[in-house]
C-alpha positions in Angstrom: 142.5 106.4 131.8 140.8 104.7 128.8 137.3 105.7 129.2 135.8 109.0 129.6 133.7 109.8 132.9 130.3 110.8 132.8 130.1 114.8 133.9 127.7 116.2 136.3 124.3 118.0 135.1 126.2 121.6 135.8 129.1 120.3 134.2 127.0 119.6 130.7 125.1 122.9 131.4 128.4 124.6 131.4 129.6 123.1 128.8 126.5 124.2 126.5 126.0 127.3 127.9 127.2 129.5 125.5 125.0 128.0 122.8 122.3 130.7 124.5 124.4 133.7 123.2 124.9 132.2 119.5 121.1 131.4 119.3 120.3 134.5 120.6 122.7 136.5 118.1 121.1 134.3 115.5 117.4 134.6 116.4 118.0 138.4 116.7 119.8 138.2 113.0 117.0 136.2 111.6 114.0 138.3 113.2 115.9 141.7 112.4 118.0 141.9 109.7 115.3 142.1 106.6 114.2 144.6 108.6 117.7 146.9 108.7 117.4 146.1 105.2 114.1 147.7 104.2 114.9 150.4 106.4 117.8 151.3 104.8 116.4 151.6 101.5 116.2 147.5 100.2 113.1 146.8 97.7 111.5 143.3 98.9 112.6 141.9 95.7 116.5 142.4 96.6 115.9 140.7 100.3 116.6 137.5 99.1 119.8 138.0 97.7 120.9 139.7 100.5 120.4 136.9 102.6 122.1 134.6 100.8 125.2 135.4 102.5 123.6 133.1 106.0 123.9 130.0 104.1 126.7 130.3 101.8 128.5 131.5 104.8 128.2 128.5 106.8 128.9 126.2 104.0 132.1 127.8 103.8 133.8 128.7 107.0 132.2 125.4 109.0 134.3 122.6 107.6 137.0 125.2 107.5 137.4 125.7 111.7 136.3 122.6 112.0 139.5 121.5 109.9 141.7 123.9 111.7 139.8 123.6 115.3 140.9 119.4 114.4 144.8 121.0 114.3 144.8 123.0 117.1 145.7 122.5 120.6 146.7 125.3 123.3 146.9 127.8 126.5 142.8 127.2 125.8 142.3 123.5 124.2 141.1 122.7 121.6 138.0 124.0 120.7 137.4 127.2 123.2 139.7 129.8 121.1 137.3 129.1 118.5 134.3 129.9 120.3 136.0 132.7 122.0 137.6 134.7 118.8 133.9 133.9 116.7 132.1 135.5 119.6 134.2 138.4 120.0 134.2 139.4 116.3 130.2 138.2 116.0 129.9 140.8 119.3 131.3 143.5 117.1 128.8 143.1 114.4 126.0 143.4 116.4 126.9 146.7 117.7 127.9 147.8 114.5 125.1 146.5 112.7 122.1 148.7 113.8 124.8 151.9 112.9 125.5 150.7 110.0 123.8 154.3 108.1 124.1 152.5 104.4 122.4 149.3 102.7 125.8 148.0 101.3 127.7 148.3 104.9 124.8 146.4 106.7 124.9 144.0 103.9 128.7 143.3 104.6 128.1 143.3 108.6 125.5 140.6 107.6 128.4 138.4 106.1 130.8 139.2 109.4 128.0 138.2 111.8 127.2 135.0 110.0 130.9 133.9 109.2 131.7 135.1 113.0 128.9 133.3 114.7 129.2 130.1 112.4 133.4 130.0 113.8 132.0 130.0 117.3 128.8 127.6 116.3 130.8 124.7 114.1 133.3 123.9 117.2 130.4 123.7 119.7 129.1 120.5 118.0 132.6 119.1 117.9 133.5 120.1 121.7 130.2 117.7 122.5 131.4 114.9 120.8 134.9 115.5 122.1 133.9 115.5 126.0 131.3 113.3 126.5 131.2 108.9 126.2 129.0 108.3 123.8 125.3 107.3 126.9 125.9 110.9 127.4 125.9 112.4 124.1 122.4 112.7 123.1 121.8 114.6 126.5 124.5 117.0 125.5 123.2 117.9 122.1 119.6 117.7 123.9 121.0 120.3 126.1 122.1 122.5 122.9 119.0 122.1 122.0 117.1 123.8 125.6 119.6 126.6 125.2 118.7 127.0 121.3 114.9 127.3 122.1 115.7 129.6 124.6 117.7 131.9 123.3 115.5 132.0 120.1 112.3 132.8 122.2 113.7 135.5 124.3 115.9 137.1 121.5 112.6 136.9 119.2 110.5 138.7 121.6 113.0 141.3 122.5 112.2 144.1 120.5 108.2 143.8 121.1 109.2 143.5 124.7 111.4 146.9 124.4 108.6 148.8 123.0 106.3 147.8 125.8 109.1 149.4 128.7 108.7 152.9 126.7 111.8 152.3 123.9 110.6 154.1 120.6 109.7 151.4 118.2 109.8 154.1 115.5 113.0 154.2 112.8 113.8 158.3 111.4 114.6 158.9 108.6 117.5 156.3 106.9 117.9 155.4 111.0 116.7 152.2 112.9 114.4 152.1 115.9 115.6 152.7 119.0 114.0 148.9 120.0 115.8 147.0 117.1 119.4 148.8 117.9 118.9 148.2 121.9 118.0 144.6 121.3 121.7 144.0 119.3 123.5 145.6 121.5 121.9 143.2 124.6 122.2 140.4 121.9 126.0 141.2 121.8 126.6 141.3 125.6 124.4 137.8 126.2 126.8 136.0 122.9 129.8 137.6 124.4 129.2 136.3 128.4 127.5 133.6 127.5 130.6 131.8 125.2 133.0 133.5 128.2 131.2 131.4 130.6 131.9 128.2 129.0 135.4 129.2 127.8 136.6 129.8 131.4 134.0 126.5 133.3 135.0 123.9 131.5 138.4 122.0 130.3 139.1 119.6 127.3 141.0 116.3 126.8 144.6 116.6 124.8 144.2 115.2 121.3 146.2 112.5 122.5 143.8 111.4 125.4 140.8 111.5 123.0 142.4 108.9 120.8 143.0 106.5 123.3 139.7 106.3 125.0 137.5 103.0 124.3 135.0 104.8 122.6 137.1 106.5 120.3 136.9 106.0 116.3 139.9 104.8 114.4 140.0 107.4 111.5 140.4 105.2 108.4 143.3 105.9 105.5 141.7 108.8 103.5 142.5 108.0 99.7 140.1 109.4 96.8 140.2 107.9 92.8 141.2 110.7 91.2 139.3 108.9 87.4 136.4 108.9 89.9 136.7 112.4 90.5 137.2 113.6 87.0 134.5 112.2 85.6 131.8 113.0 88.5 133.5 116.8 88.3 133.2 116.9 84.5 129.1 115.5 85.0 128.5 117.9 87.8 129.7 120.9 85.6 128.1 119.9 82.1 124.9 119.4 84.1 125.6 123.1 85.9 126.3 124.9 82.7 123.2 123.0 81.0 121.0 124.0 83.8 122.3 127.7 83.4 121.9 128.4 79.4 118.6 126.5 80.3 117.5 129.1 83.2 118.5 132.1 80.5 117.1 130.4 77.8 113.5 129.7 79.0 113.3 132.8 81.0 112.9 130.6 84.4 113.0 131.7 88.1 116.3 133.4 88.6 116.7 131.7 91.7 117.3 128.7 89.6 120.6 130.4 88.7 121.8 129.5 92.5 121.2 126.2 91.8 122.7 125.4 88.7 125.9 127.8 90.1 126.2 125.5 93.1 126.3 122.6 90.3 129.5 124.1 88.6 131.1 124.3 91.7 131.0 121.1 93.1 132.3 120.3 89.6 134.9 122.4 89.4 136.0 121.2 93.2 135.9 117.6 92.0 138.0 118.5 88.8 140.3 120.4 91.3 140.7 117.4 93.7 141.6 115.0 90.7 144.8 117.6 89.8 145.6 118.3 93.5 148.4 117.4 94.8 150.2 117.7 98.5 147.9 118.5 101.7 146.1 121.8 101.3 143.0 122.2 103.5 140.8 122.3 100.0 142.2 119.1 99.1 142.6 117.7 102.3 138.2 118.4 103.2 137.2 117.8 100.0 139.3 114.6 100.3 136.8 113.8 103.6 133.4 114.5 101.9 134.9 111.8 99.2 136.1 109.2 102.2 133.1 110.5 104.7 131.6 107.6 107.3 128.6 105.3 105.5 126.6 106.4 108.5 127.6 110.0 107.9 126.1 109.8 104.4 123.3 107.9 105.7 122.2 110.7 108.0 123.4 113.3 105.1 119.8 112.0 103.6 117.8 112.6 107.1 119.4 116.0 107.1 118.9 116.7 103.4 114.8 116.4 104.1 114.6 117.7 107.4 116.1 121.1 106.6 113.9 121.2 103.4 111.2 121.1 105.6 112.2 123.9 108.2 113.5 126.1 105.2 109.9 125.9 103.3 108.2 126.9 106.9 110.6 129.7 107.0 110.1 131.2 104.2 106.2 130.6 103.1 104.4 130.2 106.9 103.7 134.2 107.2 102.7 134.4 103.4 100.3 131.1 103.6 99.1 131.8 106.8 98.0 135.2 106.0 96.1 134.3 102.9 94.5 130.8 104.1 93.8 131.7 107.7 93.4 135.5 107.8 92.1 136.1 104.0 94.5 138.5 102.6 97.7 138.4 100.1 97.9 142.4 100.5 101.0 143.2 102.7 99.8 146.5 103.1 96.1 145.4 104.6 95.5 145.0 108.3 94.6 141.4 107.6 97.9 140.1 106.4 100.1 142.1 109.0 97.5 140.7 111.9 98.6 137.3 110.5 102.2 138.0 110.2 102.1 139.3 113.8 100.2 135.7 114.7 103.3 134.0 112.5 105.8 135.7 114.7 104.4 134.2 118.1 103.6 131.0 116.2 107.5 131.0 115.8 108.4 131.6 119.1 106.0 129.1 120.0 107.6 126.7 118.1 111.2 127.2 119.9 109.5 127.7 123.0 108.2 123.9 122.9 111.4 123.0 121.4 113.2 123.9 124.5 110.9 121.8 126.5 111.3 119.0 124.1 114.8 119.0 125.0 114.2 117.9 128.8 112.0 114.9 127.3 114.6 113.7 124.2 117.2 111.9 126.7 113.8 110.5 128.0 112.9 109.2 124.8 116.2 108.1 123.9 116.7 105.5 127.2 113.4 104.5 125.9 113.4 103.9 122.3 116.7 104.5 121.4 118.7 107.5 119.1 116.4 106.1 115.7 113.6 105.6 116.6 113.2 108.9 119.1 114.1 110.5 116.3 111.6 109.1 114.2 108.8 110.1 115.9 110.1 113.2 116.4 110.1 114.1 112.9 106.9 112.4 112.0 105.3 114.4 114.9 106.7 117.8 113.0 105.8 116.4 109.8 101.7 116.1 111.1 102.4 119.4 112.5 102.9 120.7 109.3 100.6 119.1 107.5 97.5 120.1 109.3 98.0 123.9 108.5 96.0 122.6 105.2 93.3 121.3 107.7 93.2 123.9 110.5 91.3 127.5 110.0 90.7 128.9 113.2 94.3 130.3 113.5 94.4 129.8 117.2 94.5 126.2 116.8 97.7 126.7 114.9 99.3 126.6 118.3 98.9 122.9 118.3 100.8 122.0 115.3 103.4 123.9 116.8 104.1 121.6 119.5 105.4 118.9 117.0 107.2 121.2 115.0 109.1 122.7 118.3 109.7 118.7 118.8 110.8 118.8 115.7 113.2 120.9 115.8 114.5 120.0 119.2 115.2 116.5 117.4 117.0 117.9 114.5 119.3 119.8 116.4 120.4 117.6 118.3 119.8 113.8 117.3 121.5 113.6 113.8 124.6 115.2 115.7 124.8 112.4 118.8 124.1 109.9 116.2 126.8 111.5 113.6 129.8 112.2 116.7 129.3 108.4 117.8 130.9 107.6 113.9 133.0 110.1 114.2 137.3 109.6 115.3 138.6 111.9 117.1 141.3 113.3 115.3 138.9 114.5 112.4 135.6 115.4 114.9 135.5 118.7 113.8 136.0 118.4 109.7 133.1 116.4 109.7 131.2 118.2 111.8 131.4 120.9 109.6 131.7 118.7 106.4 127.6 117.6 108.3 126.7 121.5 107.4 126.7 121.1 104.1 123.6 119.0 104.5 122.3 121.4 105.9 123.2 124.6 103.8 122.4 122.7 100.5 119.1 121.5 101.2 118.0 125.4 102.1 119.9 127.1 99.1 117.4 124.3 96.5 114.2 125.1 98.9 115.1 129.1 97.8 115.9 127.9 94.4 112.7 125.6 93.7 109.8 125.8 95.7 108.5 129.0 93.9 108.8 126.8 90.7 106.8 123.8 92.8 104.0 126.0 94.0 103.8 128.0 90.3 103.4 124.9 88.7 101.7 122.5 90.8 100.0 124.3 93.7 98.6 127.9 92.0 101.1 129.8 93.6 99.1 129.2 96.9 102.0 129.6 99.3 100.4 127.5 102.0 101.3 124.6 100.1 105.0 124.9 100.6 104.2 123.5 104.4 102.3 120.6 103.0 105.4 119.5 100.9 107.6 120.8 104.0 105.6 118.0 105.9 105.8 115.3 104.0 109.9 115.9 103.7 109.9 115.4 107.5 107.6 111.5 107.1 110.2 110.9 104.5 113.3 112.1 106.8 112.2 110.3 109.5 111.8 107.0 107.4 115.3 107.7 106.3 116.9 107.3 109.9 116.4 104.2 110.1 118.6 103.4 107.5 120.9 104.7 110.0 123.0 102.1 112.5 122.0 102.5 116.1 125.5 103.2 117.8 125.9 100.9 121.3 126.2 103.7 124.0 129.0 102.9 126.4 128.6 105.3 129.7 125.5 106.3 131.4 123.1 107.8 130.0 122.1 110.1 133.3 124.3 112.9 134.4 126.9 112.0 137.4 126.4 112.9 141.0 
């Protein structure tokens, strides 16, 4: 057999099933967790560091199990023991978290969650690549994306729906409400089936059998000029230190310090690749990023200003929507938590109509193609965006929503069929996670400069921070087509 069948509808579904339990442990985490913090005694000024450990996390551990993951073959394939050991330990933390009793244990707990859900998370991408021909693949990720949106809406909504069946939404003293703890322990029982289901429905293809099949990549010699190296290590860390004495020296934004850190380290990485010798997994993925695809650094650009975007409505939509469309910077007033509680279904609005952007993707893409689908999709979140400057009456906010949810549907899935179709086999799941760094990255400079942008530029007026997230999303989606359009062998519709 030299060419991979096209799998049934239930057969995808299976296959991304358990994508509902990791969004749903993340949409929990991400709706929760500042929340655990503050409760336990966290000032709003030490949130932010706090969370740091979600993206620092992933940049870490993805190409990691995706390197080993690559390696490994077994009782359960490929793939599935990573899923399956990520979701048991992720399971753990989230019905340890909500006992945690002490700020520093939740913080660690944090840190186990994320590294545990981003084990069973960074194989998932990989296994769609790995199963389906390449017609298919953009309704697999599509289908990643439905479960995403799904899980996010109804793990979102959890704890408000608890409190309406009777559960005390009320925390005692150094203790969290009864609604936040029941919600994590669900959460953990819906990750933990959820990833079981796929683990014991569906099979993979031997390492061997993936190489051989007409669609498959030939991975090229990986081979890295160690002068190059040096001297782009010894730039990256003169402009990292620089930008630190700088941050200290002129009293700036001590986020900045993140950034210029992250500078030394890529630095000292390159500098550590040019002296490396032998095949250590450091050497061996920094090696990759070196030696990665042209269309993988292509889409690294389309990835670069899409998560920009999402990161800046993240973190300043409650703040600017508050202030602009409900006329209060007070977090105390009634006026500002009103619009934070309007934020909150905004949001699940968002994945709500990302879910159902999922069904009409594959549509798009017989249509239009993988670019050009995408395109739109990201210039319809960017309009999205940008009309919060326009809108007032906050109900109409809904509308914007509907691109952003398409938005997000697209990024989630898109980037990743166009990315796995440039992909060989043998290294799928390196440079899947090698991908997240173009994603992590982008987020860690949002938190390092966008206070600076809107200080400097915009009055501090936080509803600005959308505005610049929009236009990141025109110039992402410009950016894709830069991007080759891959020649999809395989049907593009599920089998009977």
């Amino acid at each position: 057999m030299n060419r991979k069948p096209n799998l049934s509808f239930w057969q995808i579904w299976n296959m991304c099933f358990g994508f509902l339990g990791i969004q749903f442990a993340f949409a929990l985490q991400n709706a929760n967790v500042s929340r655990i913090f503050q409760t336990l005694g966290a000032s709003v000024a030490d949130i932010p560091m706090l969370w740091i450990a979600a993206p620092l996390t992933g940049l870490i551990v993805q190409p990691l199990i995706g390197y080993a993951s690559d390696r490994t073959w077994g009782r359960l394939g490929r793939r599935r023991p990573y899923f399956l050991a990520g979701a048991v330990l992720a399971t753990l933390g989230l019905l340890w978290m909500p006992n945690s009793g002490v700020l520093w244990m939740a913080a660690m707990l944090l840190w186990v969650m994320d590294a545990s859900i981003n084990v069973s998370m960074e194989p998932f991408r990989a296994f769609v690549g790995d199963q389906l021909p390449t017609g298919q693949r953009p309704l697999g990720y599509a289908m990643q994306s439905f479960f995403i949106g799904l899980g996010a809406v109804v793990a979102s909504l959890l704890p408000y729906l608890l409190a309406h069946l009777g559960v005390s939404n009320v925390a005692g003293p150094g203790g969290i409400p009864a609604t936040v703890r029941d919600a994590f322990y669900i959460g953990g029982a819906v990750l933990l089936g959820s990833v079981l289901w796929t683990v014991l429905s569906t099979r993979e293809y031997p390492p061997d059998q993936l190489r051989v099949f007409d669609d498959a990549v030939k991975a090229e010699p990986a081979e890295v000029n160690r002068s190059s190296a040096r001297n782009l290590g010894l730039i990256w860390l003169a402009v990292g230190v620089l930008g630190i004495w700088l941050v200290y020296a002129c009293r700036l934004e001590h986020e900045l310090y993140l950034l210029a850190g992250g500078l030394v380290a890529f630095g000292l990485a390159q500098l550590w690749l040019n002296v490396a010798h032998g095949g250590g997994v450091l050497t061996q993925v920094m090696t990759d990023v070196h030696t990665m695809p042209r269309e993988m650094r292509r889409l690294a650009l389309v990835q670069f200003f899409s998560w920009f975007a999402m990161f800046a409505m993240w973190i300043y939509t409650t703040a600017g929507v508050a202030q602009v469309h409900f006329g209060s910077s007070d977090p105390h007033s009634e006026a500002y938590n009103n619009g934070a509680n309007w934020v909150g279904v905004l949001f699940a609005a968002y994945n709500g109509f990302a879910a159902v952007a999922a069904l009409v993707i594959p549509l798009m893409v017989r249509r239009w193609g993988l670019r050009v689908s995408h395109l739109i999709n990201l210039w319809l979140g960017g309009t999205g965006l940008i009309l919060f400057l326009l809108i007032r009456d906050p109900n109409w906010l809904l509308l914007p929503m509907v691109g952003v949810g398409f938005a997000w549907a697209s990024i989630l899935s898109l980037p990743y069929a166009l990315l796995s179709d440039n992909l060989p086999a043998e290294k799928m799941g390196v440079y899947m996670g090698i991908f997240n760094f173009f994603v992590v990255i982008p987020q860690l400079l949002a938190a390092s400069v966008l206070g600076m942008l809107l200080r400097v530029f915009f009055h501090g007026q936080p509803i600005y921070a959308l505005a610049m997230g929009g236009a990141s999303l025109l110039v992402a989606g410009l950016s894709v087509l830069r991007v080759k359009e891959p020649v999809l062998s395989g049907s593009l519709s599920p089998s009977a």
